[in-house]
N, C-alpha and C positions, 0 to 999 in steps of 0.2 A: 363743681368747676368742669367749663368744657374742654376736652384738649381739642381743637378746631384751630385752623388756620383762619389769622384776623382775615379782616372781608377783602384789605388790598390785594394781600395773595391769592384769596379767591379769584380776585377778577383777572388777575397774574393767568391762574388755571385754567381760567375760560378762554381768555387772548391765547394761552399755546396751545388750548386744544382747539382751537376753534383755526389755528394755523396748521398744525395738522393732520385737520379733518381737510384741509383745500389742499394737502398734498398726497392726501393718500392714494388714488388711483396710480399714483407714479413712484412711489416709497419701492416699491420691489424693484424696480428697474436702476433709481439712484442709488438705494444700496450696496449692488454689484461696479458700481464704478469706481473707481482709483485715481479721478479728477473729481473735483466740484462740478457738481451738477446745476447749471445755470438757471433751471427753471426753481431748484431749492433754493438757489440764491439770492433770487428774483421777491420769492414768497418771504422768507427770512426779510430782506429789506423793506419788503412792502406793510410786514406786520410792525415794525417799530420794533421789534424786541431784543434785537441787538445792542439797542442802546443798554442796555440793563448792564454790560458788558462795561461800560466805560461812566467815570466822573461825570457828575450833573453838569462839572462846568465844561466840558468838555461836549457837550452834547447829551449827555447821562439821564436817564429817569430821574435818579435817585443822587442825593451826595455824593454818597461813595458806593462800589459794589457791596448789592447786597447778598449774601450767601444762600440766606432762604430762597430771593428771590430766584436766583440764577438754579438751585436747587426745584425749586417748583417746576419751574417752565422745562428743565431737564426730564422731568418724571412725565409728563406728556410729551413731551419730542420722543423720548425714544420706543416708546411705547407704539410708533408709529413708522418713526424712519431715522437709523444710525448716521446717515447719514446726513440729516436735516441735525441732530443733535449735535454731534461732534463739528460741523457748520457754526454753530450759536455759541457751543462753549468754546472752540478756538480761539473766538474772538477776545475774548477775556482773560484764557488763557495764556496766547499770544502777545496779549496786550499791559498786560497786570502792571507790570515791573516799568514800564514808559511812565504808567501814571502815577508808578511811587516813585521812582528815581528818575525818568529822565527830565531833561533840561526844559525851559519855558518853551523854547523852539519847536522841541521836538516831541513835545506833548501837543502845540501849537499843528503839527503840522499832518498828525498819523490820528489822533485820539479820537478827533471827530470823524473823520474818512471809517475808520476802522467802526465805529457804533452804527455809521447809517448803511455799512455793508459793501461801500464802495473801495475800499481797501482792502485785503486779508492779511492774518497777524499769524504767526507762527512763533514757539517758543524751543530755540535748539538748546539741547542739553545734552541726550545722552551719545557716543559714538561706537562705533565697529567694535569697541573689545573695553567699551564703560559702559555700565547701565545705572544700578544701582549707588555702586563708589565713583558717585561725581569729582571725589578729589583726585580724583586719578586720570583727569581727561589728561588730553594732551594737545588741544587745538591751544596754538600762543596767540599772545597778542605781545604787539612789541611797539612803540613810538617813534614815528621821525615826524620832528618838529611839530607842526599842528595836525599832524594825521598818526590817526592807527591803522595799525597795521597786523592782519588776522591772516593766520596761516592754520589749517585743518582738514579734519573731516569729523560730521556731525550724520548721525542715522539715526533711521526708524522715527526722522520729523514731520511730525502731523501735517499736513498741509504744504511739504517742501513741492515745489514745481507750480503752484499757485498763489502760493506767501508773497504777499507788495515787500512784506518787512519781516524780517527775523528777528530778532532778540536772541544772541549769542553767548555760550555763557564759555569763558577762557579762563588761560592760566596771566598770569598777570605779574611775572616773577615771583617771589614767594606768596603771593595771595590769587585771588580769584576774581573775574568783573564779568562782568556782561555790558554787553555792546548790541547797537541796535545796528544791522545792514541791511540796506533796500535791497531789494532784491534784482533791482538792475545794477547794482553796483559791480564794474569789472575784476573777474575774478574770480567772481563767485558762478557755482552750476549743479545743478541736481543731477542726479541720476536715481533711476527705480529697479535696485537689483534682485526685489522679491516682492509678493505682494502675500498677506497673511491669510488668515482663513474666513475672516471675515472683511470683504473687500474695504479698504480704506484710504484715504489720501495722506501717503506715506511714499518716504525717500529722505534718499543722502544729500548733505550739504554739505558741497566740496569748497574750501573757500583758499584760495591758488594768493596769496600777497594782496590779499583784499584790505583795500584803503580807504576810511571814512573819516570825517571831520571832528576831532579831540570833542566836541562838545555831541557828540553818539553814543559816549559814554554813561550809563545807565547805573544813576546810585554814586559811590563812592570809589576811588579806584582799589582794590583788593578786597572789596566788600560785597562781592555779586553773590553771595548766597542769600545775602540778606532781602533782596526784592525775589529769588526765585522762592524763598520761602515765606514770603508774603504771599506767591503766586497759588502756594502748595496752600495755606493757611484757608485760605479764602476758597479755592474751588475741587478741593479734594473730597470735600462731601457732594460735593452735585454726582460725583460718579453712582454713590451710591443713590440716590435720586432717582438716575437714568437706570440704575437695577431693578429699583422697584416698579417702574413703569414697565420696561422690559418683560419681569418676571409674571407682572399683573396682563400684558397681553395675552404674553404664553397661556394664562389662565384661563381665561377669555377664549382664546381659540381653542383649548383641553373640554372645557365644559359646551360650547358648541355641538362640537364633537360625539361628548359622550353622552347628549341629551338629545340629540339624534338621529343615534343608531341603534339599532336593539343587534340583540343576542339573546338566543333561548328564551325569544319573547318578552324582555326586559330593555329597557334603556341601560347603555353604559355605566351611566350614571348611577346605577343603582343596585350595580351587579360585581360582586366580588369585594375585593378591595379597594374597585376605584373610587366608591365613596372616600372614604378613609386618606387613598392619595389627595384627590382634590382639596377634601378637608383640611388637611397638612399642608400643603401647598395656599390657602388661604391665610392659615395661623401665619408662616412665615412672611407673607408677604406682609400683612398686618405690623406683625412685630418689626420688621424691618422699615417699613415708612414710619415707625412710631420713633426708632432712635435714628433714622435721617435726619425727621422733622428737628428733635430736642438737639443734634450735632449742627445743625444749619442755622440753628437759630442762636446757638452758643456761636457759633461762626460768626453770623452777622453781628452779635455785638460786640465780640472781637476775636478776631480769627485765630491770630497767636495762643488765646488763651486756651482757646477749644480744638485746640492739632487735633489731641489726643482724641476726642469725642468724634471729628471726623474722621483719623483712622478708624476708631472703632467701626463707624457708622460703615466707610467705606468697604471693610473686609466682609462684616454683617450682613449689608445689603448684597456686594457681590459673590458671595459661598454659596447665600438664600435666591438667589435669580439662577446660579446653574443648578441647584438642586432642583428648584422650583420645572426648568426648563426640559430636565431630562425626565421628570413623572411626567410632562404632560406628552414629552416625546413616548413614552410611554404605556401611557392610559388610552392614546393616538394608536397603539399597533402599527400596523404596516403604513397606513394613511400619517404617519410622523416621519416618517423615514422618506416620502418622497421630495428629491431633490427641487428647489426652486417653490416649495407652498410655505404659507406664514410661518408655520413652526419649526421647518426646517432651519430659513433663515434668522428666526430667534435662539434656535441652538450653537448655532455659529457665532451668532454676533454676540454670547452672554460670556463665549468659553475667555476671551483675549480682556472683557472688564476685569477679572480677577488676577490680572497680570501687568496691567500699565496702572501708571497713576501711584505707583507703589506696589510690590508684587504682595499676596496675601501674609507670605511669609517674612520677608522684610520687616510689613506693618507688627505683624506679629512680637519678633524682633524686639523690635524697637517699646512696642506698647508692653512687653515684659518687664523689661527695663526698668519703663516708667511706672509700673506697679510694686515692681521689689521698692521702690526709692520712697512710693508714698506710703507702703505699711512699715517700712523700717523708720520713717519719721516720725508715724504717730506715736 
């Protein structure tokens, strides 16, 4: 038996690498930015691949999101540009919970805009002093008559200052909801009080008596964990996807590198240890796309069933991309260390995968847990 990706997702791999290979000349520049880069934006809608993001009927490739796929096309995006990555999967992630919970309207009115790229989608959850313990927000939502009514502040949201639409996630008097607000809706406003170490499109959403139409509401009312844990189910494995692309760069430009430059008459490559690191650094990369693939594909047949397989995959894949990152910063010498070249920038952009999306240690956490629970069953 082969373990090979069927031939759809192969062509899947060709379409994102074949999107960007037309952005690389510009991947270092869009990087560094903390808006959407227009010309990524441009290529992303031009490629189709967006739709991969949303329901066939909605515009969608596919039925419904598929894990793999949105996993595949991640492990070439970022392999190239964090930038163009985090672009493509916004979209999905931004968007997830519209197209399990929200209303005929307003799946009608965002779902399609958002796949063909003409929209952007943002997903707010965590705030100033919640991260991790979402039960602990404190933006309300409260009702007059046919409108809701959203009072907060929401941070560190992907794409806030760009976002058409938000996807909000409140308190609800004693339960939880999420709510979708446009982003022109009054009331609402961003602000950018920091920016990370690996430049991003990030910011606070301050939302001042913000008022939208009872049917905005997204899913069941006190039930909003339930679509952002669809949202978790479904795309928490591509992180690690965009690790192993990541880490296989770094690799990529490591072996360049040490293949040549000599030393005491010898290539890099072949002198001391850094056989040995390289080597190591291939084994892990190896093993990590191996339990990507097997959590993404449990994902797409059903995401809920496979959390745990994505955690796994997700911790797995990003531990293995900063280890991977710092041998090759490395095996590089001084030549890794300069500010503004490719590996530089893939040191930077592997350190904050290991932190969002779930922090390693949380997952950990939690996948504990869920291990004492299955050997004491048996």
């Amino acid at each position: 038996m082969l373990f090979e990706l069927p031939e759809p997702y192969l062509t899947l791999r060709a379409e994102a690498r074949a999107l960007a290979d037309s952005v690389r000349d510009h991947a270092a520049e869009a990087d560094e930015r903390d808006d959407i880069d227009p010309r990524m934006r441009a290529a992303l809608a031009g490629s189709g691949l967006a739709a991969l993001t949303v329901p066939g009927r909605f515009g969608g490739r596919d039925e419904r999101v598929d894990s793999l796929a949105i996993t595949v096309v991640r492990e070439q995006l970022a392999a190239t540009s964090a930038h163009l990555d985090s672009l493509f999967v916004m979209q999905g992630i931004g968007s997830h919970a519209i197209g399990v919970g929200g209303t005929a309207a307003v799946r009608q009115r965002w779902l399609g805009p958002i796949g063909r790229v003409e929209a952007i989608a943002a997903l707010a959850l965590t705030e100033p002093d919640v991260g991790s313990d979402l039960r602990a927000i404190t933006t309300t939502l409260t009702r007059d008559g046919d409108e809701l009514v959203i009072d907060g502040r929401k941070s560190f949201i992907t794409n806030a200052g760009d976002a058409d639409v938000y996807t909000v996630l409140v308190r609800d008097g004693d339960g939880y909801s999420l709510v979708l607000v446009p982003a022109t809706t009054p009331g609402l406003a961003v602000e950018k009080p920091y920016q990370i170490i690996a430049p991003h499109v990030l910011g606070d959403v301050v939302l001042d008596r913000v008022r939208v139409p009872a049917d905005h509401l997204v899913g069941a009312a006190g039930e909003g964990f339930r679509p952002v844990l669809d949202t978790l189910a479904t795309f928490r494995v591509s992180v690690a996807g965009a690790a192993v692309g990541l880490a296989e760069a770094a690799l990529r430009e490591a072996v360049r590198h040490t293949t040549s430059r000599e030393q005491f008459g010898t290539p890099l490559a072949r002198l001391g240890p850094v056989p040995a690191m390289l080597a190591t650094c291939w084994t892990e990369i190896e093993m990590a796309r191996a339990l990507t693939y097997r959590a993404a594909a449990a994902a797409a047949h059903d995401p809920r069933e496979g959390l745990h397989l994505a955690s796994l995959a997700k911790v797995g894949a990003t531990e293995a991309a900063g280890r991977v990152v710092d041998r090759c910063v490395q095996v590089m010498g001084r030549f890794g260390l300069v500010r503004g070249s490719v590996i530089e920038r893939l040191y930077r952009e592997a350190r904050p995968m290991r932190v969002y999306e779930g922090s390693t240690e949380v997952l950990l956490d939690s996948l504990a847990k869920q291990l004492v629970r299955r050997f004491t069953e048996v």
